[in-house]
DRENMIDREN-547981 format. One line per 2 residues: number of its first residue (from 1); for each residue x, y, z of C-alpha. Coordinates in Angstrom, 2 decimals. Layout:
DRENMIDREN-547981
NUM = X Y Z; ...
This chain:
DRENMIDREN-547981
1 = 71.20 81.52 193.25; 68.47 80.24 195.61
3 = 69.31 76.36 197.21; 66.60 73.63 196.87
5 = 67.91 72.88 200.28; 66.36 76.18 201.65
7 = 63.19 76.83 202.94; 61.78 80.53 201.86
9 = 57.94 81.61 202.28; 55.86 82.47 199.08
11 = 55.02 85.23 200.51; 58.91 86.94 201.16
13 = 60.06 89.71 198.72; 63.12 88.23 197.33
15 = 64.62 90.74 195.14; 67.23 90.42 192.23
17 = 70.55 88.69 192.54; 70.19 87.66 195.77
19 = 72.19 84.17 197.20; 70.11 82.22 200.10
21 = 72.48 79.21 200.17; 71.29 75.36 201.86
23 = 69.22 75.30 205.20; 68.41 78.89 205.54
25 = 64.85 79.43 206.26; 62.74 82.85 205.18
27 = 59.58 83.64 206.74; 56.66 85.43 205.46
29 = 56.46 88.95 205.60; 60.24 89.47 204.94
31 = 61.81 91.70 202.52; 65.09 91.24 200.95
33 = 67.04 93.60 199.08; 69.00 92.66 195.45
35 = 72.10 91.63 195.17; 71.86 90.45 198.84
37 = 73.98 86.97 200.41; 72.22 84.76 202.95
39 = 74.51 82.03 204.28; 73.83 78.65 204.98
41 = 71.47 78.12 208.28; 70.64 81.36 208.41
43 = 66.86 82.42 210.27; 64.61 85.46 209.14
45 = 61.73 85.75 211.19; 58.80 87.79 209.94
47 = 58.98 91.63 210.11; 62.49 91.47 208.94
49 = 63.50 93.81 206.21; 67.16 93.76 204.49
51 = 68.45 96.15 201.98; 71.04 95.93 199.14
53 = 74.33 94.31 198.90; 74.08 92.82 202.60
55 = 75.48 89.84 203.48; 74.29 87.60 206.49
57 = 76.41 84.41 207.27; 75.83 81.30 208.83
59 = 73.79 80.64 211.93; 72.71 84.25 212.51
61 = 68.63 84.64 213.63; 67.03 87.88 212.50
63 = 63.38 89.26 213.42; 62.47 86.95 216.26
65 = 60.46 88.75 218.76; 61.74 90.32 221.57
67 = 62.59 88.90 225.21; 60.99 91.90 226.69
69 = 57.64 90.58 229.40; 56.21 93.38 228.40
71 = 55.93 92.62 224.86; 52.22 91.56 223.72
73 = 52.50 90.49 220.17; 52.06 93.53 218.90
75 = 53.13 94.37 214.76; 57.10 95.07 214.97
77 = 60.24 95.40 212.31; 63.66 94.44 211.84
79 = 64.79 97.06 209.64; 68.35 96.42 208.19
81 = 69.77 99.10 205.51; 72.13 98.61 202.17
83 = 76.05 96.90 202.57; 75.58 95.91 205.98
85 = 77.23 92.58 207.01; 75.89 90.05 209.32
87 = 78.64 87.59 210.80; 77.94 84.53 212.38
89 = 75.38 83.82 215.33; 74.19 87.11 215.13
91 = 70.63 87.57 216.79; 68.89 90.62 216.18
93 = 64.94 91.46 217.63; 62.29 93.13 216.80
95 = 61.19 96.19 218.40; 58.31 96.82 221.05
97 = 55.72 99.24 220.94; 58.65 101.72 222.14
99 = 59.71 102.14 218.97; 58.10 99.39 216.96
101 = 60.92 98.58 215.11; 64.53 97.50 215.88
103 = 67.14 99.40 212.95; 70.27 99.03 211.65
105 = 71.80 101.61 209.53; 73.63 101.60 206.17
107 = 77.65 99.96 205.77; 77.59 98.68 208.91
109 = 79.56 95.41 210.49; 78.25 93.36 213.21
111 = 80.61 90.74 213.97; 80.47 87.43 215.27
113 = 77.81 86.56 218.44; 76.79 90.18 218.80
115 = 73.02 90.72 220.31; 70.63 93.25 219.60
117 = 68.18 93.73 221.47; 64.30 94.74 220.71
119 = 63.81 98.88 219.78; 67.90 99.38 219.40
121 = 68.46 101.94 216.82; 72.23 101.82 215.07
123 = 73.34 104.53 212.92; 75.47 104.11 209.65
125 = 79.36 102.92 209.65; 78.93 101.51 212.87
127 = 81.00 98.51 214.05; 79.96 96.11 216.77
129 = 82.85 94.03 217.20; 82.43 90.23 218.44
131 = 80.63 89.50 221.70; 78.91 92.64 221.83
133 = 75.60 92.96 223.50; 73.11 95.66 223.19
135 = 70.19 95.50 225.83; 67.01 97.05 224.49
137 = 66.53 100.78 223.79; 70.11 101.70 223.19
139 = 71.14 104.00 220.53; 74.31 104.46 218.72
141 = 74.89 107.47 216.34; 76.79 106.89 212.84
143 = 80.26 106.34 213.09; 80.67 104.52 216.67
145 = 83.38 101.86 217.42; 82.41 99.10 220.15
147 = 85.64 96.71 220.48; 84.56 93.34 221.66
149 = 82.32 92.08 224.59; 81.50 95.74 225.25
151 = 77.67 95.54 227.18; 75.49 98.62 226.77
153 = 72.48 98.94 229.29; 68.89 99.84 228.18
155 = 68.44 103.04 226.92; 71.97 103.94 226.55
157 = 73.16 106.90 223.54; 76.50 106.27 222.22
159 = 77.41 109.59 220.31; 78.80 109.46 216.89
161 = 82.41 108.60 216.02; 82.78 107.55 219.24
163 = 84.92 104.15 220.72; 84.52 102.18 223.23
165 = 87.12 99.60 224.51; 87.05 95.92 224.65
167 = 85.06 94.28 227.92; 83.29 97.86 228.62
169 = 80.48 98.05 230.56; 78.57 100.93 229.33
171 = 75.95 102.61 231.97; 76.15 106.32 231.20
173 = 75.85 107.80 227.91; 78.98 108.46 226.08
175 = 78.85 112.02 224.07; 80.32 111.93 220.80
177 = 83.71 111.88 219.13; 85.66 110.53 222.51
179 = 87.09 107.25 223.83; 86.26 105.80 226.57
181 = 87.70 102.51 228.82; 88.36 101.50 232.20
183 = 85.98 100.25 234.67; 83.23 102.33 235.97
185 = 84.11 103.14 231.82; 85.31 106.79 231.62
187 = 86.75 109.46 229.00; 89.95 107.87 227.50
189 = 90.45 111.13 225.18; 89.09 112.43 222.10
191 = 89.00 109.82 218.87; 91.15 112.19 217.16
193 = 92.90 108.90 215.27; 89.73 108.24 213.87
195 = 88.34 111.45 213.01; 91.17 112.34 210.92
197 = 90.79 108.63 209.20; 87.16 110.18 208.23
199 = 88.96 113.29 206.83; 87.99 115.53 209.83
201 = 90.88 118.53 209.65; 93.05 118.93 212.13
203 = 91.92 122.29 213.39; 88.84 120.75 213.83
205 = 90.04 118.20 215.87; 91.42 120.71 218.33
207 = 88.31 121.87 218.61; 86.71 119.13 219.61
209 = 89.93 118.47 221.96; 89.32 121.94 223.31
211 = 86.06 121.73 224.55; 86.42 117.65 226.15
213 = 89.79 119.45 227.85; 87.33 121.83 229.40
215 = 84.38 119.46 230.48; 86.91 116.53 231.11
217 = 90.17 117.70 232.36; 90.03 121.61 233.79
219 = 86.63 121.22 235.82; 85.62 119.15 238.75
221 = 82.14 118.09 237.47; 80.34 118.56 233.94
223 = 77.90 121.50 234.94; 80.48 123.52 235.48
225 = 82.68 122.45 232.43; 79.14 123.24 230.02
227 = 78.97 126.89 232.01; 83.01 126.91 231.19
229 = 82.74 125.97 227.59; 80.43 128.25 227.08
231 = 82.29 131.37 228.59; 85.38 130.56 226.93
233 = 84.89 129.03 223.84; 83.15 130.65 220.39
235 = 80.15 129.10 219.75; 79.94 126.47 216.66
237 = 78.03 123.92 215.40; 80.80 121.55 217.09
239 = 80.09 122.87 220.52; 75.96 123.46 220.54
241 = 76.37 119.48 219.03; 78.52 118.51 221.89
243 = 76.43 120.53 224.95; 72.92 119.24 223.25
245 = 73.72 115.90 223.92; 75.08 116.17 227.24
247 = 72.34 118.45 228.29; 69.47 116.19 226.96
249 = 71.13 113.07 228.42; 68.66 111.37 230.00
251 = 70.92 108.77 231.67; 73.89 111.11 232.72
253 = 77.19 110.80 230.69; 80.25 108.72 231.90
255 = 82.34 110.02 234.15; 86.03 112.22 233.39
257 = 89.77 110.91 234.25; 90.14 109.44 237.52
């Protein structure tokens, strides 16, 4: 069902099945996946492209270009994948020439008055929880939890199945399948609640537990927790994942219990 009350370019891709309820306006150059809901007063500025069985509700503004000076006009994308939801007052921007395009994975949930910024690139299963802001450039692997009002600077990498707490300010990068809180925001544990909710095995769990004990907890800074890791524990694909992203941190990870 597509409202008389809307406003939708001839030149969109609308495909099958999909709702755009009263007042929502559709740009050119937009693509729109089947089976997809737009809300009423919903914006979708050119560039934008939504996949299947998404839903986007009221007042959110998708594909505008970026608030970045250094932007020039330049051809960008919004690129949205299948069963994500959009709550309400959502903005979302396109990319730069950075990475000329801004993406959002598959089954995620971004809920009410989150931003994303211009060349932010979100994984799949991700939740951004209300209030959220994402500055441009940050990255967050499948799986991550931000709680609400949680603001990531530029260029940021939020490893998978992590979770951040609510109000965090996150500077550093935060390696993958921890917690983190507290303010400058620091290792809060391993997300071992939500790795066994994803079916992770418990033995696997201590693994990861074993080597975050070692970086986090038994060594006084992370170079020597990486050398310790790797003298004590047998290598896996859990550990090389887990020292790759430290090591290739370009921003420095967050910090270990005060």
């Amino acid at each position: 069902m597509i409202s008389n009350l809307s406003q939708i370019s001839e030149k969109a891709q609308i495909g099958a099945n999909v709702t755009v309820h009263s007042f929502s306006t559709i740009f050119e150059d937009v693509i729109i996946g089947d089976n997809t809901v737009i809300h009423p007063n919903v914006t979708i500025y050119p560039g934008t492209r939504i996949g299947t069985n998404c839903e986007i509700y009221p007042g959110a503004v998708i594909g505008v270009i970026p608030q970045d000076l250094k932007f020039n006009g330049e051809y960008t994308t919004v690129e949205i994948g299948n069963n994500t939801i959009i709550r309400e007052c959502v903005t979302i921007h396109r990319g730069t020439n950075d990475k000329l395009k801004t993406s959002i994975g598959n089954n995620c949930l971004l809920m009410t008055y989150v931003h994303v910024a211009h060349d932010c690139q979100i994984g799949n299963n991700v939740v951004l929880a209300s209030y959220t802001g994402l500055s441009g450039h940050v990255v967050i692997d499948d799986f991550a939890i931000l709680e609400g009002k949680v603001a990531a600077q530029q260029f940021v990498h939020i490893g998978k199945h992590a979770f951040i707490g609510g109000a965090s300010l996150v500077r550093k990068d935060v390696p993958p399948y921890i917690k983190a809180a507290r303010e400058p925001l620091t290792f809060a544990g391993v997300n071992s609640v939500g790795l066994r909710r994803r079916g992770y095995a418990d033995d696997v769990v201590r693994k990861i537990e074993d080597v975050y004990r070692i970086l986090y907890v038994q060594n006084s800074n992370i170079s020597k927790g990486i050398e310790a890791v790797k003298a004590t524990l047998e290598e896996c694909e859990l550990t090389k994942e887990i020292i790759s992203f430290i090591e290739t941190s370009d921003k420095g990870i967050i910090r270990g219990m005060i």
